[in-house]
N, C-alpha and C positions, 0 to 999 in steps of 0.2 A: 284720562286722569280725573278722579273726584276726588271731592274735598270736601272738610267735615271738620268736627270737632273733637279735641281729644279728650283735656282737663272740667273739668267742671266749672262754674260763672264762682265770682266771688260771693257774698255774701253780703259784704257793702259795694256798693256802686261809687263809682270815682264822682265827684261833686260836677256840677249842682245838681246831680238826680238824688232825688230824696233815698235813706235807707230803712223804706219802707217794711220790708223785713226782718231786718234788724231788730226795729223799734218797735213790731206787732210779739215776735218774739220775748220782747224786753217785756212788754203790756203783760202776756201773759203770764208771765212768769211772776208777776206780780198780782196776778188775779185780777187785772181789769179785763180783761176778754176770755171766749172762751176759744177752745183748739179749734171750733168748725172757725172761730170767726180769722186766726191764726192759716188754718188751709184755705180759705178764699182768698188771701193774703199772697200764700206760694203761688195760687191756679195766676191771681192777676200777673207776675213777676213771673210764673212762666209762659206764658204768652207773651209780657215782654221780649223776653229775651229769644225764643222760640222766633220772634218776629225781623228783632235784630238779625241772626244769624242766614235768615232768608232775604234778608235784605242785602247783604253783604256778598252773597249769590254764593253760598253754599251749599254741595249738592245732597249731602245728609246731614242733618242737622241733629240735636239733642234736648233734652226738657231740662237740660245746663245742670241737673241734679240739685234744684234750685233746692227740693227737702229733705235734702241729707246731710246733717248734723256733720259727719265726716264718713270715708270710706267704710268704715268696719261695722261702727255701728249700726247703721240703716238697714244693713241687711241683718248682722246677728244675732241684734233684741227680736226675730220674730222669728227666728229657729228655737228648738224646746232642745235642753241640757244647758241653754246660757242664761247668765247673768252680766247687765255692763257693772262693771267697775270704776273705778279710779282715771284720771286724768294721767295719760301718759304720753313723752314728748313722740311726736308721729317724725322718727327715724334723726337726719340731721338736721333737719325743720325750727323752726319757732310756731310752729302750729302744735299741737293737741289733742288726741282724741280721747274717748272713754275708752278703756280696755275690756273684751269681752273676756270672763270668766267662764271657762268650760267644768259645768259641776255634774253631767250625765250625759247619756248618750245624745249624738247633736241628730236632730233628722227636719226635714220639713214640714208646717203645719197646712198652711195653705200661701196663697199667691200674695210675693210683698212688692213687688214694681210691675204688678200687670196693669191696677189701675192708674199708677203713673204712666201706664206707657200706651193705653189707653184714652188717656184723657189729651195727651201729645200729641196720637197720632188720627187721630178727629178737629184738634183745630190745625195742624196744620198743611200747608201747602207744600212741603216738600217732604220726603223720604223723613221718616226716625227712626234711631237707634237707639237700639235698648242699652244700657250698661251695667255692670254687676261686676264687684270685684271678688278675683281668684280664691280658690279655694287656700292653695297654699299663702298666700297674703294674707290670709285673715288667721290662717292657722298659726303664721311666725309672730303676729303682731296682737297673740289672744295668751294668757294664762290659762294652761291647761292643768285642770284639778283633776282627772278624770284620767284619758286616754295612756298617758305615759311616755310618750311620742309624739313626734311633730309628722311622722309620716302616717299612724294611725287617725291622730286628729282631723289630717290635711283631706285624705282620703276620707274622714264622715263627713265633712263640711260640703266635699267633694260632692257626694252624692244627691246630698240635701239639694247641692244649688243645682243638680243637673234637674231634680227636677222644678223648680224654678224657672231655670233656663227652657225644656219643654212647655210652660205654661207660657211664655212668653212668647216663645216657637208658634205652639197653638194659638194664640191672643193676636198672630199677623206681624210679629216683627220680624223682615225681614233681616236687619243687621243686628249685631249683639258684639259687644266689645266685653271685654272680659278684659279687667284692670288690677295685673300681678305684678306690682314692683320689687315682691321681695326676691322673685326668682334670681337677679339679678345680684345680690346679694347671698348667694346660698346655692352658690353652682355644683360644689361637690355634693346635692343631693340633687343631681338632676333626673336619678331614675324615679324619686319621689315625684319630682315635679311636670316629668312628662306623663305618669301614672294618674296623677291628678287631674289635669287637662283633658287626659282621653277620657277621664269618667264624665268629667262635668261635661263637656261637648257631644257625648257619642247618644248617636241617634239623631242632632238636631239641623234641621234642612235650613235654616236660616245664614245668613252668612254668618260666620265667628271670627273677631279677632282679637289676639292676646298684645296687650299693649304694656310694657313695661317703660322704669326711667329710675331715675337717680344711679346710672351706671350705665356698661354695655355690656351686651348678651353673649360674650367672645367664651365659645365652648358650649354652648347651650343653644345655638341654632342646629343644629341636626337634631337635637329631642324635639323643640318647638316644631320643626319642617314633622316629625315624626307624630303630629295629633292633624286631628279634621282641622282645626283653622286654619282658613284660608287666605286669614291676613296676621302679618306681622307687624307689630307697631314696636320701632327701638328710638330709643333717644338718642340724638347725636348735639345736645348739650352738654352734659355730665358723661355718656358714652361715646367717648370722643375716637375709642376703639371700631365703634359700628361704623 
């Protein structure tokens, strides 16, 4: 059995650890620093936590996703046909995201978590995993100007991130988590979403797994068992079915 991390690190640290990031964040935004002095800020904070987690004696660890604003946008401000938009509540939450705007076709420009994952897996001492969230998660939880469908969109996002996921493949990550909660939510389009999956995954020798939550996957594990990943992540908090 190995153990690893699923969710992402907070963003504030429970007290008395300063929130350092937070407040570097806050700085900038008000123009007392500038963005490099803001990423020196993430590198120190993940290495904290990077440090935590091997401390705690876990066997794959992660860079906590210490710079990612939230799931959607990190990765789809640096695909071309979007725009973020608007502050929108992220599902039954009190949390937040920007929504991506789909105003052209969506494709890849170049590599947006290799030097995160990179810069992870040089300082640390144990195994890292890549992360990137689903194609169809970003597709249910984006305004699409463009496409006219949630299955066309879900499939060009799709492709985009496979190759993404190939650069990361190539860049030496052995593990790669792939984070679709909305699947769970949206079961009577499961051909869509197992369509999705094998695009973004096919080809890549790394480990893959799809990890969902806010529900359980009752009816959608034979599609899931039906792509190359070879781990399943279900939630047995709100998926009290799994």
């Amino acid at each position: 059995m190995r153990t690893t991390v699923v969710g992402s690190y907070p963003k504030i640290p429970n007290r008395p650890r300063p929130a350092r990031l937070r407040l570097a964040i806050n700085r900038r935004d008000r123009g007392e620093i500038t963005d490099e002095e803001v990423a020196a800020v993430q590198d120190e904070v993940t290495l904290e936590v990077m440090e935590e987690q091997a401390e705690a004696g876990l066997d794959i660890i992660t860079d906590g996703q210490v710079r990612w604003d939230d799931d959607q946008t990190y990765v789809m401000r640096a695909l071309t046909g979007v725009e973020i938009g608007s502050l929108e509540r992220y599902m039954d939450t009190n949390t937040y995201y920007r929504q991506p705007e789909i105003v052209g076709p969506v494709s890849w420009r170049e590599p947006i978590l290799v030097r995160d994952f990179q810069f992870a897996k040089e300082k640390s001492r144990k195994p890292v995993k890549a992360i990137i969230t689903g194609a169809y998660t970003l597709a249910a939880l984006s305004l699409d100007r463009h496409y006219g469908s949630r299955e066309n969109l879900a499939l060009a996002i799709a492709e985009a991130l496979r190759d993404e996921i190939q650069a990361l493949d190539a860049a030496g990550a052995e593990h790669i988590q792939v984070n679709d909660p909305m699947i769970v939510r949206s079961k009577d389009d499961v051909r869509t979403i197992r369509r999705t999956l094998n695009s973004m995954l096919d080809g890549v020798s790394a480990e893959t797994g799809v990890y969902s939550w806010f529900g359980d996957a009752k009816g959608l594990l034979p599609a899931l068992l039906d792509t190359p990943a070879s781990v399943i992540g279900l939630d047995f908090v709100q998926g009290l079915d799994n």
